[in-house]
Structures are given as C-alpha cells and as structure tokens.
C-alpha positions, -999 to 999 in steps of 0.1 A, spaced: -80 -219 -404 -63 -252 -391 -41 -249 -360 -13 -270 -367 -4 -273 -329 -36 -295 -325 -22 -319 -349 13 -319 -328 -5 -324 -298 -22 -359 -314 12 -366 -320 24 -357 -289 3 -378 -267 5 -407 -292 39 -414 -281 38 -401 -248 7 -427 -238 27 -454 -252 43 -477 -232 72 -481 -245 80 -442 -245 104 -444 -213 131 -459 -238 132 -439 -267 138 -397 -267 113 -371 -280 124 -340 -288 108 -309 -305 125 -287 -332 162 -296 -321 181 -325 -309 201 -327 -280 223 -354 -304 253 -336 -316 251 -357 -346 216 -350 -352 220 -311 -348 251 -312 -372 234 -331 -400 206 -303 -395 226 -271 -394 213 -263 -433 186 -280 -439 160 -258 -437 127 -263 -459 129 -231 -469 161 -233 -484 186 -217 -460 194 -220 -422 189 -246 -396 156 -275 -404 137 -277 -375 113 -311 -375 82 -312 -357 95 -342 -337 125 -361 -331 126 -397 -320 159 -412 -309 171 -444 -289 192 -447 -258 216 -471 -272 249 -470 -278 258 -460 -311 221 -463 -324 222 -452 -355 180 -454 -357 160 -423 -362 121 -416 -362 110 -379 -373 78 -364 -382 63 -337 -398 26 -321 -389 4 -299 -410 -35 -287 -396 -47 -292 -430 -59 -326 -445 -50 -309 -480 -14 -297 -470 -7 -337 -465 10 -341 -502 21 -322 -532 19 -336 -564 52 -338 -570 67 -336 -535 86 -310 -543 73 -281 -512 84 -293 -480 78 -264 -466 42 -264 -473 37 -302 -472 37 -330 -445 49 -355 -469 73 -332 -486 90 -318 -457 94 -354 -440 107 -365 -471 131 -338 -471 140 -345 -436 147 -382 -438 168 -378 -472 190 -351 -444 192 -371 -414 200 -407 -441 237 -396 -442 241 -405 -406 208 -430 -395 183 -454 -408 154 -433 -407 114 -436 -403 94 -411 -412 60 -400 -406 38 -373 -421 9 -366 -403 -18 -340 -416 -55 -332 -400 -68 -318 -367 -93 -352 -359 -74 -384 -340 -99 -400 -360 -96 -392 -395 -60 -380 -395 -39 -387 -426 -5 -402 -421 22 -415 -449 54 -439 -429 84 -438 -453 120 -453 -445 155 -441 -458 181 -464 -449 219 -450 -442 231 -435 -470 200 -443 -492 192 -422 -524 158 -439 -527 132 -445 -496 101 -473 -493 66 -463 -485 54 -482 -461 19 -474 -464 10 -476 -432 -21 -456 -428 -20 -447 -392 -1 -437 -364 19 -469 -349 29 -480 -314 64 -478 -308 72 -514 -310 52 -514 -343 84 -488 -356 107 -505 -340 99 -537 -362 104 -511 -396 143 -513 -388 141 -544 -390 165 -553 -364 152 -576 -339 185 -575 -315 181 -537 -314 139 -541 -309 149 -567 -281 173 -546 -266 153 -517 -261 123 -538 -248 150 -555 -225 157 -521 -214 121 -508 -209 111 -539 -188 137 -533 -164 132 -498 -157 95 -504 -152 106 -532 -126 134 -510 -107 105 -481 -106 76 -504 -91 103 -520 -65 114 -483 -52 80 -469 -53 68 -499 -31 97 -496 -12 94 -456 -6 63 -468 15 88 -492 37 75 -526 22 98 -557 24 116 -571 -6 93 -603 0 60 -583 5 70 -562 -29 72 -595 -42 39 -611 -31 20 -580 -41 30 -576 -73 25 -611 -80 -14 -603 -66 -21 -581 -85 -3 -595 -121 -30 -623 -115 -55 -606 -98 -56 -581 -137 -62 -616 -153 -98 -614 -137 -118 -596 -157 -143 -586 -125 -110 -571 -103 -97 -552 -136 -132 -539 -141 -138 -529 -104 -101 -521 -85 -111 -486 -93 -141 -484 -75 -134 -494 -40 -133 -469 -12 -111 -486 16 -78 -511 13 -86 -534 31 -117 -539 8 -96 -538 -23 -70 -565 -6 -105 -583 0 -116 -585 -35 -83 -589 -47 -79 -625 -29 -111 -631 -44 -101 -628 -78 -68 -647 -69 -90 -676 -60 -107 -674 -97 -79 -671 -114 -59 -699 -95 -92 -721 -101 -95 -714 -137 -56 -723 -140 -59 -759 -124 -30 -754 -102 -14 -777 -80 -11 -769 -44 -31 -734 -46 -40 -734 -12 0 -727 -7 0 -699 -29 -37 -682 -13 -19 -685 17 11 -664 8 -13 -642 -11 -33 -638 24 -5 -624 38 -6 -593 18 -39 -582 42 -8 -572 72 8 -549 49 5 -514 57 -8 -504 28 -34 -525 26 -49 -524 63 -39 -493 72 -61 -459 62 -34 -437 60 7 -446 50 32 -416 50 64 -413 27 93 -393 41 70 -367 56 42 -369 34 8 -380 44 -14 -400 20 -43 -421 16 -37 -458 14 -70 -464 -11 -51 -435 -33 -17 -453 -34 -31 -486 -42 -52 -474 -68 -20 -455 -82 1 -489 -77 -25 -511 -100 -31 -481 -124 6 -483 -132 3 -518 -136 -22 -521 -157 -16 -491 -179 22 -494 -183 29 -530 -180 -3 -549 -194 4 -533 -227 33 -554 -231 9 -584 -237 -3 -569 -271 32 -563 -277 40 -588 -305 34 -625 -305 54 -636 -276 37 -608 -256 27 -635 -224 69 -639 -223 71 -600 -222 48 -598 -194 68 -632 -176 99 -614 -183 87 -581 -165 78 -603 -137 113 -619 -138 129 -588 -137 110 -574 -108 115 -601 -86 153 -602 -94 154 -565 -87 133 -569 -53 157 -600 -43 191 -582 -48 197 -582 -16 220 -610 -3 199 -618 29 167 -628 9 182 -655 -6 169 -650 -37 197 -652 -65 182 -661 -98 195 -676 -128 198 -651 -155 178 -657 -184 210 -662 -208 226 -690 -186 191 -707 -186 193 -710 -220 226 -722 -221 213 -753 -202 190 -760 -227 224 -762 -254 242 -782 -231 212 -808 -224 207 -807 -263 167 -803 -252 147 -826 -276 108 -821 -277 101 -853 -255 122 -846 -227 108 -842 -195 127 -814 -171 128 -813 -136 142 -783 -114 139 -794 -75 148 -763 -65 125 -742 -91 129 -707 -79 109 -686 -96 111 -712 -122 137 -694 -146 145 -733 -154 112 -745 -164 106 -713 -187 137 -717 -206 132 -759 -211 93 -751 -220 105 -723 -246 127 -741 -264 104 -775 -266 75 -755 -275 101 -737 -305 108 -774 -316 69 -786 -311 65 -759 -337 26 -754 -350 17 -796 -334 -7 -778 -309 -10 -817 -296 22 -815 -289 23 -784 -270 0 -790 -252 16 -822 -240 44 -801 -230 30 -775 -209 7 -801 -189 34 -830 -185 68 -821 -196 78 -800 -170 82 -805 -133 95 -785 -103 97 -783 -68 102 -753 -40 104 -753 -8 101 -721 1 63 -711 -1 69 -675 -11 92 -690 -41 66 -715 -47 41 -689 -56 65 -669 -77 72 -699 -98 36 -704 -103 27 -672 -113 56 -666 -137 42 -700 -152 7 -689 -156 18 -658 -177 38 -676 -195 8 -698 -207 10 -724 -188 -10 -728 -154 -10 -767 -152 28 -773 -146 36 -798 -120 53 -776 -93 55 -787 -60 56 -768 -27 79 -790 -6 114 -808 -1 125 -825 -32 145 -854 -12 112 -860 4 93 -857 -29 120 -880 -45 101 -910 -52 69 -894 -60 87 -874 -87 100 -904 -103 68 -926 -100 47 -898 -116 71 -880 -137 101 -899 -150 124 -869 -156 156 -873 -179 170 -843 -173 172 -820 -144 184 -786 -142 199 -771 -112 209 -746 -91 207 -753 -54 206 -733 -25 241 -721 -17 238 -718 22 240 -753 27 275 -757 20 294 -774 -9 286 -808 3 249 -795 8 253 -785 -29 268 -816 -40 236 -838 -24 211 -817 -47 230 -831 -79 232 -867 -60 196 -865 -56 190 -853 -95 212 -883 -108 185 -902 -87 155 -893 -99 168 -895 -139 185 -926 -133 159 -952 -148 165 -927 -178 203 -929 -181 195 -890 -178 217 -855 -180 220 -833 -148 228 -795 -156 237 -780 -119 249 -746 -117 271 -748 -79 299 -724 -65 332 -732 -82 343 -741 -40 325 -774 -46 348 -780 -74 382 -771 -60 375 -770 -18 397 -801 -2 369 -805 29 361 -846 38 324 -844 37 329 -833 0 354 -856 -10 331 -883 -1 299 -868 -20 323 -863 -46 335 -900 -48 303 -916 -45 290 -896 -78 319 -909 -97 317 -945 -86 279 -943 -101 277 -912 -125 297 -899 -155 314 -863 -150 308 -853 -186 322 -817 -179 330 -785 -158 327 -749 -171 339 -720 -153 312 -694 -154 314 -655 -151 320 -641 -119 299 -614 -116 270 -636 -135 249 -634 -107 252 -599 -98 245 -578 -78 257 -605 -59 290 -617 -63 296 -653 -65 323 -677 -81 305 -706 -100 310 -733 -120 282 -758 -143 286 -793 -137 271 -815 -164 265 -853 -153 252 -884 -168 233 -912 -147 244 -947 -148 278 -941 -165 309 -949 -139 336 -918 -145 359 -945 -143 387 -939 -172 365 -911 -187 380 -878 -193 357 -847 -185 356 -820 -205 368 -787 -188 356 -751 -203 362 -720 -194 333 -694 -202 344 -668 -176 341 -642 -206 302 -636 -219 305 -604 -232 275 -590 -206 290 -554 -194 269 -541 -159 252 -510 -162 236 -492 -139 199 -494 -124 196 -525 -158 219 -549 -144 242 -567 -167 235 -560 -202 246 -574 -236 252 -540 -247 276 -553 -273 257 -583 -287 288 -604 -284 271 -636 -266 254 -650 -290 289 -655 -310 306 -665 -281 277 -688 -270 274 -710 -307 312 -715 -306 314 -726 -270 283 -751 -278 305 -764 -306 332 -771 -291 315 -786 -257 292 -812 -279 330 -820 -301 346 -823 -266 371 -806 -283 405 -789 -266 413 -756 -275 439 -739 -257 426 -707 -233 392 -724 -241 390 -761 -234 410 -792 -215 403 -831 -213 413 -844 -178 402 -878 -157 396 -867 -125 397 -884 -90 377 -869 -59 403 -849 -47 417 -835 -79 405 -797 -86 373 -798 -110 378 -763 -128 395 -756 -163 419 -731 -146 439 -757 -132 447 -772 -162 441 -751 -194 468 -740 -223 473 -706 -224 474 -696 -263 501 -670 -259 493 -653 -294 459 -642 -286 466 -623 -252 459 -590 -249 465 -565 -219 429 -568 -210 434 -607 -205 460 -598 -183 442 -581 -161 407 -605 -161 435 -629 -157 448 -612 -120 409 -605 -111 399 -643 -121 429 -653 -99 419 -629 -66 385 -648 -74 399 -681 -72 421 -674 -40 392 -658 -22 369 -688 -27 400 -715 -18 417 -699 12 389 -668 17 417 -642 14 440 -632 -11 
C-alpha cells in the first residue's frame, strides 16, 4: 500500500530546496493566519469539522491576499475522480474543495499531487480567484518553482515585491555571517564580489569543493578571476586583480583555523559553506525569469549597500528608485551617451543602460552599441572601481568604459573619446558643498560641446548654505549653464544614513540669465523603512506619485504644495521650501507633522541645530 507521507515529503523538499522559500510561509494541516484558520473551521472533506490541507503556502506581505495549498495522495490512481466529487479520497477533489473554501478570502493556487516517484508524480495546478464560483486549470504538469506560482497571480508588483524582499534577506544574512568571523565592511565586499565572478568560471564552480586548505582555494579563486576578467574585455583589470589580491590577508582565507564567539572552526569548512550558500541560494536567481542577470546585479546591489551602511565607509548609494527617476528627468533617448564620474558601484550606469536597452527593444545592433559605447564612468576609489565593474558584468555588460581614476584629471580624455550628453551625479559628500558644486562644474564641461543635461544628486546645504566659496561656484554655473530645476528629495532617502538632499538638473551652454527654474518638492515617495529590508514600497504608492511629478516637471508646471517658478541669483536659497504655496485644502494632520520634521531638517542642515 502507498505511504502517502512519501509523497508529502517530495512536496516538502520541493519547496524547501527552493530558493525563494525564505519569503513565503509553509505550514502543515493549520495555519497560523487567523483568516486562514477561520475560513477552515468547517470545511472538512469529510463533511463535518475543521479541513486540514496537506500544505499551506502564504506570503509575508501586508494584506496579501494570495494563497498556495496542496493536496497529496500515495496513489497515482487516487489523483482524480471522475466527477470530482470525493475530496476526501482524491487529490484533485480535495484541492478543489479546498481552493473553492479558502476563495472567499484569497486568490488561490492549487496543486494536487499524487504518486510516491519524484519522477513520475502526477500533479493538476488549478486557480480560484477571490470570490470565484468557477476555477482555470492550468495544466501544468509538474511541480513549479516558486517564482513560476508567483507569475499564476498574475501580479507582477506583488512577484517583485517578494523577490525584492528575498534578495535582501539573503544579502543582510551573507553580510552578518561574514561579519560573525570579524571581516571588514570592505573585505565582505571584495569577497563576495570574488566569488560572484569567480562562479562565472566554470573550472572554480566545478572545483571550489575540492580544495583542502584556504589559502589554496583563495589561489584558484584569483585564477578564475583572471579568466573571467579576460573573457569580459575589461578596462583597467589589473586595478580590480589588485583589489581582489587583497582578499589572500583575510583571516579566513590564510588562516587554518578562525573562531566565532568561542567556537573553533576550520577555515577550508567555512569557505566552502560561504560559496555553497552562494551558489545554491543566490545563483538560482539567474534562472529566475528573463531579467534573471538584473536579479543577480540587484543581489549584488543590495549586499554592498547593506555592507556599506555604515557612515565611515563612505559608501552611500543611490537607491535604485531615484536612479530611475534620473533617467525621467534626462528624458533618456536610445542614442544618448551617460557619464557618471563618480560611478560608485555604478547604480547610474545600470539604470541609463536598462532603460536604453527597454527603448533598443529586439535591434540587437543596437544594444550592443549600447553596452560597448554608450555608457561611461569613472571611480576613484579602487575598491569602488571593482564593485562597479562587477555589478556591470552581471548585468551583461563587461565592456563598459569605467575608469579607475580622478574624473577632473580624466576630463579631456572623456570628452575626446566619449562625447557624453548627459551625466548623472552624485558626488562625494565629504568634500564640502563647494567640493560638490565643482563635480557638476566639471559635468557641464565634459557635455558641453553637446548642449548636454546634468542630473546631480547634492546635499540640499549646497542649495541654501550662504558660504563665499559657494556663492562663487554657484555664480560661475549661472553665468555659463541653465538651472532648469531643484527638487527637494526625501530625507531619509539614503538611509540608514540620514542626509538632507536635493537634485539639481542643468543644461550646458544656456546662461540662467532671465530663466526661471523650476522648483519641486518630492520630499514624500511613499517608501516606509522596515526593518533588516531598508526602505520599502510596501504600499505601492511611487509609481503614482513618480508619473505625476514627471508630468508636471517636463510641463514646468506650478502646483501649489508641489511646484514653484523662481529666477534665482547666487545667493538666493535653491530649494522649493522657500518659496512654495501651501494648498490649504489638502492638509492633513500628518502634513503637519512631516511639515515640523522637514523644518528641524532644514534648520539642522542651515545653522546645524535646531
């Protein structure tokens, strides 16, 4: 006789070896979802009493109203009656029964699954959307990844949100388990860097496993960093093996033994553990759907973000949605050529090269064109540098033309053998507002011959701050360049590190004389902070916010509490809160108080005190 607990146990470990299991919930026979529990309080197969499914899937969003439950049977003949009317004797019939239950509150999938054999076990995918009297056979055939069910619903924002989700707690796990063993933010960085490339070897993914001592791992590791950086064409790669070379002083990987707390390990053991991770938990994401290289770049994002939180490393990235903004408020065409001289991790360069490549469409002429010449950075900082190379190279694209060096001394070089029009920005904030304010004069340089845009993300004290050196930076850009506008951005957009900025978007050539600048004020982007995931659009409220901000910025149109015209001198204050309309009939009590916080913002980055 069949044992119906083998067939749970495929099940089981179907889900569990996925690697997208750490974002959804599976639970057994009862739900810890009050909702879930009430809707199953008498809806037992049998008739009477409380239905217990097999499995329960559920998502840890808020108010996710997205269900996944299965039924098992041992028997390949207990898959189906004829007229679906035994769920307690039938796979098909009981899921059935189940979905039609749990409709009244979700959108459900669900799976029958019959047979004792991974390999020849029957399974039947049905969905009953909310409140459905009718469900859709999906005919799937076989068991699915995760992802593969998550496309069912439909419901790309809620796919992308959970995969958001998933990618981050795999990046906040690797940066605390690297850091248990007392590695730097910048060697967490630099290793896991290693070994993303060093897996794109095929000879290192076939033999990490096999190595006896670290410091022979780290050793073929480098090796397969210098195939992969060959194969890739990139510039300046003896910059990057350098940095890479610097992962043989680590502890971990010249050392025999490391301890933890007071445990005592093997260092061979922990690598191997490190790498197996990788490879088993965040490779996977490459097969994940068709943009799966930008799943693997946004991992690598996300880990370096997480490593770099901390103030004194310098490392503040853009967040991916403000990147995108740029492109909206360069209105990116297919032929433009962007340059970031101070590339980061190159968070710039991704979001330009997405959006040209979603305009190139299927001209593969054209994108290729676009990965090998349209897009040019430069970093000074030789740990960054290698970052922004790698995040490149899984995003596709191991021919872009990053630099490791100073961008005022790469100035004319860039212009000779690039001829950007439009640079995007965000310069180092250490070196002062004037410091800031010399990065944009050098972008409006280099797309001058262009009549090019400048998109420069500075603190809002480089806007507002009465200092001389900065009045003077500030005159000489208008004497020469166009302000087109100034948008007050979030405050807490950078977080965890709390900064006041603002975007600054410039035209070359164009005099500000007599030319009012549009001010906006964006300090609203509906991201809420959660915890250990950063800021989050839980409420999907950006991309609304976003397209009617866009339209009014390319109308240069003033709406009160949103936008303002004003010609600007020098020494006039460059921010929308000093001379916006307040539309009275939309205020709300929460305005007033993001009012009082904005204000304690503004005082603290004018007077530094409140």
């Amino acid at each position: 006789m069949a044992n119906e607990r083998i067939t749970e146990e495929i099940v089981r470990g179907h889900f569990k070896n996925d690697p997208l299991f750490n974002i959804c919930k599976l639970e057994e026979q009862k739900s810890s979802n009050r909702r879930i529990n009430e809707l199953l309080q008498k809806a037992s197969k049998a008739g009477k009493g409380i239905g217990r499914p097999e499995f329960l899937i559920s998502f840890p969003v808020q108010n996710s109203n997205y269900l996944i439950v299965v039924e098992c049977k041992g028997e390949l003949s207990c898959h189906q009656s004829k007229n679906l009317d035994k769920p307690k004797d039938f796979a098909v019939d009981g899921v059935l029964h189940y979905s039609k239950v749990l409709s009244e509150d979700f959108d459900v999938i669900a799976i029958a699954v019959s047979g004792q054999n991974i390999d020849t076990v029957s399974v039947s995918t049905f969905k009953r959307n909310k409140g459905a009297k009718n469900y859709s056979d999906l005919k799937t055939g076989k068991l699915l990844s995760i992802n593969g069910y998550l496309k069912l619903f439909n419901n790309e924002a809620f796919s992308d949100s959970l995969k958001s989700i998933d990618i981050i707690q795999k990046a906040v796990y690797l940066n605390e388990e690297l850091h248990s063993y007392s590695m730097t933010e910048n060697g967490r960085c630099t290793v896991v860097s290693a070994v993303l490339l060093g897996l794109l070897d095929n000879t290192f993914k076939a033999s990490y496993s096999t190595y006896e001592e670290s410091s022979d791992l780290a050793s073929g590791l480098i090796e397969s960093l210098k195939r992969v950086l060959k194969a890739n064409k990139v510039r300046n790669s003896e910059s990057m093996l350098a940095e890479f070379q610097k992962i043989m002083n680590e502890p971990l990987f010249k050392q025999k033994k490391i301890k933890r707390k007071k445990e005592e390990r093997l260092t061979i053991e922990v690598l191997k553990e490190f790498i197996d991770y990788v490879y088993k938990n965040v490779y996977p994401l490459i097969t994940m759907d068709d943009a799966g290289i930008d799943v693997l770049g946004k991992f690598y994002t996300e880990f370096i973000r997480y490593a770099g939180s901390s103030q004194k490393q310098g490392l503040v990235l853009t967040p991916f949605h403000v990147t995108d903004l740029f492109c909206d408020l360069a209105n990116i065409g297919v032929d433009d050529i962007v340059y970031d001289p101070c590339c980061g991790s190159g968070g710039f360069l991704i979001a330009a090269m997405k959006r040209m490549l979603e305009l190139a469409g299927s001209d593969t002429d054209k994108r290729a064109e676009i990965k090998a010449h349209q897009l040019v950075g430069v970093e000074r900082r030789p740990d960054m540098f290698t970052y922004a190379c790698s995040n490149m190279m899984f995003r596709g694209d191991g021919k872009s033309n990053i630099y490791n060096g100073d961008c005022f001394q790469l100035e004319n070089q860039i212009i000779k053998q690039h001829s950007p029009n439009v640079v995007f920005l965000n310069p180092p904030y250490d070196v002062g507002n004037a410091g800031q304010m010399e990065f944009i004069e050098h972008a409006l340089k280099v797309v001058s011959k262009n009549n090019g845009l400048v998109v420069a993300i500075v603190q809002m004290s480089c806007a507002i701050k009465n200092e001389k050196d900065l009045i003077a930076i500030k005159k000489r850009l208008l004497q020469n360049h166009r302000l087109i506008a100034v948008i007050s951005m979030p405050d807490e957009v950078f977080s965890p590190v709390t900064v006041v900025t603002c975007v600054m978007v410039w035209e070359a050539n164009k005099p500000n004389k007599n030319f009012e600048t549009w001010f906006g004020y964006l300090k609203d982007d509906g991201f809420e902070k959660r915890k250990h995931k950063g800021r989050l659009d839980v409420k999907k409220k950006w991309a609304g916010i976003k397209s009617n901000f866009i339209k009014a910025y390319h109308n240069s149109k003033e709406i009160p509490g949103l936008s303002v015209k004003k010609n600007v001198s020098a020494t006039d204050e460059w921010c929308a809160e000093a001379y916006l309309e307040t539309d009275y009939s939309t205020l709300s009590e929460d305005d007033f108080i993001r009012t009082i916080r904005d204000f304690v913002s503004f005082k603290i980055a004018t007077t530094g005190k409140v």
